[in-house]
C-alpha positions in Angstrom: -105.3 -12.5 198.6 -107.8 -10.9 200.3 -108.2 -13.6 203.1 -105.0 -11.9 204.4 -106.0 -8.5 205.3 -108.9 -9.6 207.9 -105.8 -11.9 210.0 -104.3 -9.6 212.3 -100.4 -11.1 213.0 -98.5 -10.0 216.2 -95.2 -10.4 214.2 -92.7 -7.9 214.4 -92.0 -5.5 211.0 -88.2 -7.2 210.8 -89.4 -10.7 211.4 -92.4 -10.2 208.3 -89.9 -8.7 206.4 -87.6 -11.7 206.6 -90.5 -14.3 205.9 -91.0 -11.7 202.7 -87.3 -12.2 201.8 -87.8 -16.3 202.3 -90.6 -16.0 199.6 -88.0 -14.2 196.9 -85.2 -16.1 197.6 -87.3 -18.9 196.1 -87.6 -16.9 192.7 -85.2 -15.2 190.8 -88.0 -12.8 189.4 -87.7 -11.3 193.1 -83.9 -11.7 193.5 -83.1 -7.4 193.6 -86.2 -6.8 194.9 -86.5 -4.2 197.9 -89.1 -3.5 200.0 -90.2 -0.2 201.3 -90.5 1.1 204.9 -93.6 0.9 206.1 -95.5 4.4 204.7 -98.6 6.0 207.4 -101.1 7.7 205.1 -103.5 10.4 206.1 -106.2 8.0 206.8 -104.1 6.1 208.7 -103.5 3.4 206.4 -100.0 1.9 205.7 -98.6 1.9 201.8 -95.4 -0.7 201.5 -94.4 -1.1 198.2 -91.4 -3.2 196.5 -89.0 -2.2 193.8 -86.2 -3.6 191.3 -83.1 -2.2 191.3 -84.0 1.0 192.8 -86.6 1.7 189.6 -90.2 2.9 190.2 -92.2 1.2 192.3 -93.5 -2.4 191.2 -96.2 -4.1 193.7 -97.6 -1.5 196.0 -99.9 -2.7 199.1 -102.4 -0.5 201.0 -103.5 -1.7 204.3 -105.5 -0.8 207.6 -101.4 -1.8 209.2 -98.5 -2.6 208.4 -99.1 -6.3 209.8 -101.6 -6.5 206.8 -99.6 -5.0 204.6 -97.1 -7.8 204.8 -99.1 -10.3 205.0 -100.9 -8.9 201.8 -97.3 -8.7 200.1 -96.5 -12.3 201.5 -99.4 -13.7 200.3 -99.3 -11.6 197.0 -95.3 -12.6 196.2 -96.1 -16.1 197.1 -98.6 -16.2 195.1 -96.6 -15.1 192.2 -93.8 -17.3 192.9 -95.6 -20.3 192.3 -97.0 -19.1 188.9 -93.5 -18.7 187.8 -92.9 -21.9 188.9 -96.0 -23.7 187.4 -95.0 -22.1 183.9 -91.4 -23.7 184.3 -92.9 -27.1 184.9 -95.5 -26.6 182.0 
């Protein structure tokens, strides 16, 4: 996951958002499954985190931006996706 958070993406917050959505629409692990506005820290980091059903938060992603953060999440969701899918085929 970490090869994600040195790739800066010039990608809009809606569009990463969408390609997040993509990612849980392949799983039904992820189908209620919101993600948070990006959050500005003191440091100026970004926090975006992702919830079930409005319940605590679930994943949580700290970032330099909130370009990595997504991509971080992408990378992180997709990356859980396919071990869901992996077990099913085992």
């Amino acid at each position: 996951m970490a090869a994600g958070s040195g790739q800066r993406m010039s990608i809009d917050r809606p569009m990463l958002v969408e390609m997040i959505r993509g990612v849980f629409a392949r799983s039904p692990m992820f189908r209620d499954a919101a993600i948070s506005h990006p959050v500005q820290g003191p440091r100026g980091e970004v926090t975006v985190e992702v919830r079930f059903d409005h319940g605590p938060t679930a994943l949580r992603v700290t970032a330099p931006s909130h370009e990595e953060a997504y991509a971080i999440l992408r990378e992180l969701v997709s990356a859980m996706v396919e071990i869901g899918r992996d077990r099913r085929v085992a």
